[in-house]
C-alpha positions as CSV (number, residue, x, y, z in Angstrom):
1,X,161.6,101.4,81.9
2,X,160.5,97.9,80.7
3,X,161.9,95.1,82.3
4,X,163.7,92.2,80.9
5,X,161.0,88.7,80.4
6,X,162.9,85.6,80.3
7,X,161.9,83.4,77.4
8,X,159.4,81.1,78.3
9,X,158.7,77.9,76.2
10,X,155.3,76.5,75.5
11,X,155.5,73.1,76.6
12,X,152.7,71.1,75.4
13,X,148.6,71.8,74.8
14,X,145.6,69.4,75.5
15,X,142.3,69.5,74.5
16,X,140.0,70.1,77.8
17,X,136.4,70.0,77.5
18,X,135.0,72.1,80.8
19,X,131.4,72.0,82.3
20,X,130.6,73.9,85.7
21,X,128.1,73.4,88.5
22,X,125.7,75.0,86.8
23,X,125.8,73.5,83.6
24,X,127.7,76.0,81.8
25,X,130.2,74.2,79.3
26,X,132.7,75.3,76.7
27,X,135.7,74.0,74.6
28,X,139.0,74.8,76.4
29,X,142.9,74.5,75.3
30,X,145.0,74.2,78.0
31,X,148.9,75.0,77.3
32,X,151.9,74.1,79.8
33,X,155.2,75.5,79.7
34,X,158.8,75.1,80.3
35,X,161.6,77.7,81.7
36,X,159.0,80.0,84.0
37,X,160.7,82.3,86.0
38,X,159.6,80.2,89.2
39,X,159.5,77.0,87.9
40,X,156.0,76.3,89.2
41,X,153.1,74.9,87.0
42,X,151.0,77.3,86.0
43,X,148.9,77.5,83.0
44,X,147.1,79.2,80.2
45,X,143.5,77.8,79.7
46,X,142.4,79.1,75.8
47,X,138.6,79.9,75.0
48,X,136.4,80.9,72.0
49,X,138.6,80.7,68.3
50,X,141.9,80.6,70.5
51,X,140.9,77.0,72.1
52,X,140.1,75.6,68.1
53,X,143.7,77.2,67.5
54,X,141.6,79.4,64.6
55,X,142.9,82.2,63.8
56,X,140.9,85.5,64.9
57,X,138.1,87.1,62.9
58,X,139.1,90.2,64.0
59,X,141.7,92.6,65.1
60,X,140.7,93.0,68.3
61,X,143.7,91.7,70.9
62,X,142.6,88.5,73.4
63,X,140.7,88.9,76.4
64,X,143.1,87.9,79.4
65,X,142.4,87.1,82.8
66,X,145.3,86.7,85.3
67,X,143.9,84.3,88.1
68,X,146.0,83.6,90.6
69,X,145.0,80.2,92.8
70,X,142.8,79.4,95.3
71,X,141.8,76.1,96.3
72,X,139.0,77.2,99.2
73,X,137.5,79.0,96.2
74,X,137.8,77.7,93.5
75,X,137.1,74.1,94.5
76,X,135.4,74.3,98.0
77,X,133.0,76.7,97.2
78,X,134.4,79.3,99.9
79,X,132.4,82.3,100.9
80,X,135.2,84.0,102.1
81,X,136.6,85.3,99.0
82,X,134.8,86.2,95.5
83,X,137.9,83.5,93.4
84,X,134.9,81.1,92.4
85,X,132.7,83.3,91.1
86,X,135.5,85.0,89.5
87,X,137.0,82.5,87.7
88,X,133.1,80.9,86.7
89,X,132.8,84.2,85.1
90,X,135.7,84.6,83.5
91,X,136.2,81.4,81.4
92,X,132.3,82.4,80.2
93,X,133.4,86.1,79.5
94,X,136.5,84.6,77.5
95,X,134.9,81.6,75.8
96,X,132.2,84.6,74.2
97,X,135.4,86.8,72.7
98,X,138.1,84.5,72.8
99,X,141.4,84.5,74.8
100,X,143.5,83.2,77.8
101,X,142.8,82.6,81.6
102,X,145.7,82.3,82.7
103,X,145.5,80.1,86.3
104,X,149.0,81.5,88.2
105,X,149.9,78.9,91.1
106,X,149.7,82.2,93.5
107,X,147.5,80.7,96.5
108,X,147.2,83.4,99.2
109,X,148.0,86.3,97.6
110,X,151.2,84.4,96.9
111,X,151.9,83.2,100.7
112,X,150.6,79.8,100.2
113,X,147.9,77.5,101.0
114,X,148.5,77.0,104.9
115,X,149.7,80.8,105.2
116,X,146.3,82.2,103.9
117,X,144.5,79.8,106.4
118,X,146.6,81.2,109.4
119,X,146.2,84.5,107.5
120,X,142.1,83.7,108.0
121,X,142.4,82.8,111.6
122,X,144.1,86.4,112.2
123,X,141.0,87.9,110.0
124,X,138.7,85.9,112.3
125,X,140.4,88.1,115.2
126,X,140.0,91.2,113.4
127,X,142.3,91.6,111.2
128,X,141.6,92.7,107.5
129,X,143.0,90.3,104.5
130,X,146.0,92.7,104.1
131,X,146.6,93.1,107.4
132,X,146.6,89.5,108.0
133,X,149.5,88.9,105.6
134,X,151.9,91.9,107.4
135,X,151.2,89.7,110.3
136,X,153.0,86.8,109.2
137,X,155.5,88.4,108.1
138,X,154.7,88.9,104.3
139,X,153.8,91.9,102.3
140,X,150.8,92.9,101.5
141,X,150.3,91.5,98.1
142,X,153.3,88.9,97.2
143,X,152.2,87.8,94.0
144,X,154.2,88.7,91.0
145,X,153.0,88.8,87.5
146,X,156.2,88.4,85.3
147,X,155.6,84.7,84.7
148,X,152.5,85.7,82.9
149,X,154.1,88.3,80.8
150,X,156.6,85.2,80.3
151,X,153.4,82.4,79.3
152,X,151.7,85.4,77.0
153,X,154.9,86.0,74.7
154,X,155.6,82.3,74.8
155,X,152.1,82.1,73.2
156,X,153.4,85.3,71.1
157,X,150.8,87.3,72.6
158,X,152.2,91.0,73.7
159,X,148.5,93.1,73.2
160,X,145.5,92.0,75.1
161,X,142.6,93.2,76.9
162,X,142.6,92.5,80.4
163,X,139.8,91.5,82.5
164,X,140.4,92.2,86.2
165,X,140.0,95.0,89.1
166,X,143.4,95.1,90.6
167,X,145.8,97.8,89.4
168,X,148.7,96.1,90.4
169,X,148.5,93.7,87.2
170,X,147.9,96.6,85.0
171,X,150.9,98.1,86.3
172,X,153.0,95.2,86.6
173,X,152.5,93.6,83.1
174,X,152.7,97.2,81.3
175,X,156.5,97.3,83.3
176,X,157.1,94.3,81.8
177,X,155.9,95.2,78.3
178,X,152.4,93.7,77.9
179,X,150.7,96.2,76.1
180,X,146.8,96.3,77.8
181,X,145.0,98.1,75.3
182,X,141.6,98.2,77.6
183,X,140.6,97.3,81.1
184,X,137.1,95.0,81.5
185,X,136.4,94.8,85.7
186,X,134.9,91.4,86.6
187,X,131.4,91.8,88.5
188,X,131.2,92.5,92.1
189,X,130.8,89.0,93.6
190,X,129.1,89.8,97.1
191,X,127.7,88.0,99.7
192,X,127.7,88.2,103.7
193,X,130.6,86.3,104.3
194,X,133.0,88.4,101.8
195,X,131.8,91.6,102.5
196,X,135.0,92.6,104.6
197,X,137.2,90.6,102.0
198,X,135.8,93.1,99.3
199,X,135.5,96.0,101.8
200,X,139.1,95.7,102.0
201,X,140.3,94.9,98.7
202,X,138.6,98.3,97.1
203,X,140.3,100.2,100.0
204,X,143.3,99.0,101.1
205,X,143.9,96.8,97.9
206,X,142.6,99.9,95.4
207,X,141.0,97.3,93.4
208,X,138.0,99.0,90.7
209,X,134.7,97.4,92.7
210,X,132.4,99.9,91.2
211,X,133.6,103.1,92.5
212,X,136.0,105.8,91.3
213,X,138.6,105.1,89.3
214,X,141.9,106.0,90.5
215,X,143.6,108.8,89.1
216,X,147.3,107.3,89.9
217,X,147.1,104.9,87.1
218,X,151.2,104.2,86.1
219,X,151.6,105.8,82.8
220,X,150.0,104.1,79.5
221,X,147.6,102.6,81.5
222,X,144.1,102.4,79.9
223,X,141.3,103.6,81.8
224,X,138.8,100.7,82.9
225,X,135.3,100.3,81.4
226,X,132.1,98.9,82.3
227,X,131.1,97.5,79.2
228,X,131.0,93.3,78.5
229,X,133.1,92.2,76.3
């Protein structure tokens, strides 16, 4: 059964030129919105034609990547997690096919900023990243995905191609109507430090790191492939 999306309003859109660390730069769009379900201020970074506001030379749905917050990563460098490397690779991956990134204010799995660094002092004592969270009291994953389902129609976007490893999203935006036509994983982001984090995330979490896919996929779900977009 599909679940009901609140309409969602785009808000306004700015032109964002973005250059990374290692010189990599692109032409962004970035859109705001109005009447998310949370009323938190997330939003949709467009790449390739979609950040000119051209319309697509082909028929091919957008690339999409759902990426949720993190400040250690994404603008302390942290080794503790693969979210920088993620979301470096992402806007490159988009900007080549055009789409969305869209950057959810989810820090922590969805627990917050200060919760995920308790949640890593708990880690530090043994605990895995999921474990962590049950710890404090949260669940295991608290982040949910119906505010992007919400920011895609209000960009009257219902068909894309989604670039991630975690099920979950799959799942939740196919519940919610978001038809995901094909699956691209992300590379596996690995160093010393994140080895557990990842360890964790394919086991516990489920997430597609290069092994097996899982045969439990909810129904319409596409089937992941290894090939760049």
């Amino acid at each position: 059964m599909t679940e009901r999306v609140a309409p969602a309003r785009v808000r306004g859109q700015v032109a964002v030129p973005l250059r990374f660390d290692d010189g990599f730069a692109t032409e962004a769009r970035v859109f705001s919105f109005t009447k998310l379900r949370d009323g938190r201020e997330h939003v949709a970074v467009a790449l390739g034609d979609h950040a000119a506001g051209a319309r697509p030379t082909t028929s091919r749905p957008p690339l999409v990547r759902l990426h949720s917050e993190c400040l250690t990563g994404d603008v302390l460098g942290s080794q503790r997690c693969d979210c920088g490397p993620q979301l470096r690779e992402a806007v490159e991956r988009i900007a080549a096919v055009g789409g969305y990134l869209l950057y959810l204010r989810q820090e922590g799995r969805g627990i917050g900023l200060y919760n995920k660094l308790d949640a890593y002092a708990l880690q530090d004592a043994g605990l895995d990243t999921y474990e962590a969270n049950l710890a404090l009291g949260f669940g295991e994953d608290e982040r949910d995905y119906g505010v992007a389902a919400e920011m895609l129609f209000a960009l009257g976007v219902r068909r894309i191609e989604l670039l991630t490893n975690n099920p979950d999203k799959v799942a939740q935006l196919h519940a919610l109507g978001v038809r995901v036509d094909t699956c691209h994983p992300t590379g596996v982001h690995l160093s010393r430090a994140n080895a557990p984090y990842l360890a964790a995330k394919a086991g516990r979490g489920r997430h597609w790191l290069g092994g097996p896919v899982d045969h439990e996929r909810p129904t319409g779900a596409p089937t992941p492939t290894s090939s760049t977009p």
